[in-house]
C-alpha positions, 0 to 999 in steps of 0.5 A: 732081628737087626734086619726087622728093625732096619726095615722097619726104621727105612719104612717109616723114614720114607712114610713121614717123608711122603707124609710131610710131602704130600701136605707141602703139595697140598697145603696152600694150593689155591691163591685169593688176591684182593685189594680192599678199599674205602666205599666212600674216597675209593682209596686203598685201606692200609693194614687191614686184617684179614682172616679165614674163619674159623682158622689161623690164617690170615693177613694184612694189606699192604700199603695200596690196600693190596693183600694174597691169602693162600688156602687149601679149600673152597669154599671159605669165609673171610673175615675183613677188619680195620679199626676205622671202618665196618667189620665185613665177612665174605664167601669165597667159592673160587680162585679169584682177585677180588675188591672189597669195599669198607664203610668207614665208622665212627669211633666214639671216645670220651669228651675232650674239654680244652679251656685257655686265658689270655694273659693281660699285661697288668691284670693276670697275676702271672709271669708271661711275656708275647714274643712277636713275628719279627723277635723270632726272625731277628733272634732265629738267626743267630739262636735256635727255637728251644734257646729262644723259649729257654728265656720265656717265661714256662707254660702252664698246663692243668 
């Protein structure tokens, strides 16, 4: 009976060993290389996604919009993306380096209001005083910026 269970215990030791092999070999053994770039300036694209479909695997670009996915099949889809351009998907069919160019997009956002007064000695009813170029040159010496506006009177934002 201990002979059985020892036999048994080896066999199954090297079925998970070649099992676990077998998917390191062919896991991963196809390589596509690309840089993606914007269809308009033709400058690369930095940190953008990109994601074979239907999977977990994926990537980003690196600082020359340059990237390497590695698969195990052909063919694929991939999946492009960056929060300022279009959305692309492309096939894939072979091992190869590849140029993607992206459109840029517009992104749209609420309105911005920005609205000021000028304050004029006499008439605005507020504390304000103007520092000119040449207090700055003649105080930055011997001050620096934030003990020079410590003396000015605050801003007002609303």
């Amino acid at each position: 009976m201990l002979h059985f269970k020892q036999l048994f215990l080896k066999t199954l030791i090297i079925s998970v060993t070649m099992n676990l092999f077998i998917g390191f070999v062919y896991a991963g053994n196809h390589e596509i290389k690309g840089q993606i770039l914007s269809s308009d300036s033709k400058k690369p694209i930095k940190f953008a996604n990109i994601i074979v479909k239907n999977s977990t695997i994926g990537c980003a670009t690196d600082e020359n919009g340059n990237f390497t996915i590695k698969i195990n099949r052909f063919p694929i889809a991939l999946l492009i993306s960056h929060i300022s351009y279009e959305s692309k998907e492309i096939f894939i069919k072979s091992d190869e380096i590849i140029t993607i160019n992206l459109k840029e997009k517009m992104i749209r956002a609420e309105e911005v209001i920005v609205s000021a007064i000028r304050a004029i000695e006499g008439k605005t009813p507020i504390a304000f005083s103007t520092l000119t170029v040449d207090e700055i040159k003649t105080r930055y010496t011997v001050e620096d910026v934030p003990m020079i506006l410590s003396s000015e009177p605050g801003i007002h934002s609303g």
